[in-house]
C-alpha positions in Angstrom: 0.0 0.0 0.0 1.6 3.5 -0.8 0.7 6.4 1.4 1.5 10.3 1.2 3.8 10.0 4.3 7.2 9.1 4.4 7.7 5.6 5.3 11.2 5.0 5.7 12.8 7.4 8.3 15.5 8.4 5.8 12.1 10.1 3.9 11.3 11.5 7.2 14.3 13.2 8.6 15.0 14.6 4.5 11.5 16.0 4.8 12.1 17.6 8.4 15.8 18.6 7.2 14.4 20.7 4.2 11.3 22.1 6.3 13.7 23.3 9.0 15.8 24.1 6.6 13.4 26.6 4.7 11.8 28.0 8.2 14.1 27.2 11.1 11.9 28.5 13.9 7.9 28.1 14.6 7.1 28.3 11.6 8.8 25.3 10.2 8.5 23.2 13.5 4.6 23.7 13.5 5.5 22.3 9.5 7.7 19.5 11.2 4.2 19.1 13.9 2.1 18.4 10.7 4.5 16.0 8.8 5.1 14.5 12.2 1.2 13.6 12.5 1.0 12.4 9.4 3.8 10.0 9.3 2.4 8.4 12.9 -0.7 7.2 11.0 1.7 5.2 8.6 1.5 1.9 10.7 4.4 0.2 9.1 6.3 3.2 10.1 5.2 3.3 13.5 5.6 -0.9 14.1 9.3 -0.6 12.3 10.8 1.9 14.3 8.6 1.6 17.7 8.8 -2.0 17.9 8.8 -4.4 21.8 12.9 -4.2 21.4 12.5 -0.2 21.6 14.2 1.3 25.0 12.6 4.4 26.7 15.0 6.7 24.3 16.5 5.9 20.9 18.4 8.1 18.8 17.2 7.2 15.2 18.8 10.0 13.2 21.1 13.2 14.1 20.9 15.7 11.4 24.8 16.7 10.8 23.6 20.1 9.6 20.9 21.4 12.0 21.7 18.9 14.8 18.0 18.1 15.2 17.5 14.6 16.5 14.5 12.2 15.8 14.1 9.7 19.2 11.9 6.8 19.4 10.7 6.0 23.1 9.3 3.3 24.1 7.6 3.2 27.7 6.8 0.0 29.4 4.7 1.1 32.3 3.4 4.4 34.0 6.5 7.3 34.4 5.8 10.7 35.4 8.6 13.8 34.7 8.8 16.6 36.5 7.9 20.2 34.6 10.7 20.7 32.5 11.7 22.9 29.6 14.6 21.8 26.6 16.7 24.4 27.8 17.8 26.5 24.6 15.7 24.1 22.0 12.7 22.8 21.8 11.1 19.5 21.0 8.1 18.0 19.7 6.1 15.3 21.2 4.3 12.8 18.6 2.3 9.9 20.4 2.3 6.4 18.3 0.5 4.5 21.1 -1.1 4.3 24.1 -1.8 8.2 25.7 0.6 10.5 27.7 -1.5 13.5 29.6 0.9 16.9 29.2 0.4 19.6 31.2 1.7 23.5 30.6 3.2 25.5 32.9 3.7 29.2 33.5 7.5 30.3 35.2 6.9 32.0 38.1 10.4 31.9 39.4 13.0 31.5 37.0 15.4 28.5 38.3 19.1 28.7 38.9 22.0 26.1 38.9 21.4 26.1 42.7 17.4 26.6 43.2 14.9 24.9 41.0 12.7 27.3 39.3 8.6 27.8 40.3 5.9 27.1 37.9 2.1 26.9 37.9 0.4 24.7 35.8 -2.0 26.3 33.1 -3.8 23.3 31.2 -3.6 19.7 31.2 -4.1 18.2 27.9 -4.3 14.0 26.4 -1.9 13.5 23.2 -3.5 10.7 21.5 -2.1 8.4 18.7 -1.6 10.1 15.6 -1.2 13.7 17.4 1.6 15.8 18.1 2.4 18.9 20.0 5.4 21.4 19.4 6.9 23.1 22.2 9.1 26.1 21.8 12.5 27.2 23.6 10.9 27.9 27.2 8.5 25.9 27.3 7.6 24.4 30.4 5.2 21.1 30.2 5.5 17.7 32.2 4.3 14.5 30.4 2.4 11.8 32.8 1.9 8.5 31.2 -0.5 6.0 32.9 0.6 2.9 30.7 2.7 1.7 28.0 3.4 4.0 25.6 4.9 5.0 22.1 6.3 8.2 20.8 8.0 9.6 18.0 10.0 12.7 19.7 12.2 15.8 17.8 14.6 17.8 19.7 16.1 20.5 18.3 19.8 19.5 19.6 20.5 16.3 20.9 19.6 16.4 24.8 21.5 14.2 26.3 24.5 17.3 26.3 22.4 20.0 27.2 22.5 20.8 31.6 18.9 21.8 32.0 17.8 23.2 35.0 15.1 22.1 37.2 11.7 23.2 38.1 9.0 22.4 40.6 4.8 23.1 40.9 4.1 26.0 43.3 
């Protein structure tokens, strides 16, 4: 069967690369959002690179140029995070399966290396399969996850060598 998405991931990080590319900031990640959505209703996408095997985060492709990453998590069981930003990127949340409820936050008290930062939650909000969600340098949300779950994740840099600070609910 042949489908408008991309169904490799090499179609999928081209795609993202030249809609970054063209419109590195909202703009082209609300673009990124869209294509994002599109390719989680492409089951033999999602069942190829979210498969049993999957750990909670997989690097599947690092753009050399614009650094963006695509990540694959897999979640076995409920996990909660604390409110958190992505520091001086941003990311974008896609949910293959199962349901994560994300909340937004509004800073309060802006964190240091030494304090965590205050924040008061604004909305609380389900991401389904088949819908994603950009979120913007600053930021603040905190995914809850009440079963197994799937997601397709973008950050803008790769996180893992980013020091983030920490935040907590007034």
């Amino acid at each position: 069967m042949t489908t408008a998405t991309a169904t490799t991931l090499e179609q999928f990080a081209a795609k993202c690369h030249d809609l970054l590319k063209a419109e590195p900031g909202p703009a082209g990640r609300e673009k990124v959002r869209a294509l994002l959505e599109s390719t989680l209703k492409d089951k033999a996408f999602v069942t190829r690179y979210l498969d049993d095997k999957t750990p909670e985060r997989k690097i599947l492709y690092e753009d050399p140029e614009l650094r963006f990453c695509i990540l694959a998590h897999h979640y076995q069981g409920a996990k909660v995070s604390p409110p958190h930003d992505h520091g001086p990127s941003w990311a974008i949340y896609g949910q293959a399966r199962g349901e994560t409820e994300m909340s937004d936050y509004q800073l309060l008290e802006s964190a240091t290396e030494d304090k965590a930062g205050k924040v008061k939650k604004l909305r609380t909000y389900k991401l389904t399969p088949g819908i994603a969600h950009v979120y913007n340098e600053g930021d603040l949300h905190s995914p809850s996850r009440a079963g197994p779950t799937r997601l397709i994740r973008i950050e803008g840099v790769n996180m893992e060598k980013v020091k983030r600070l920490k935040f907590q609910a007034a």
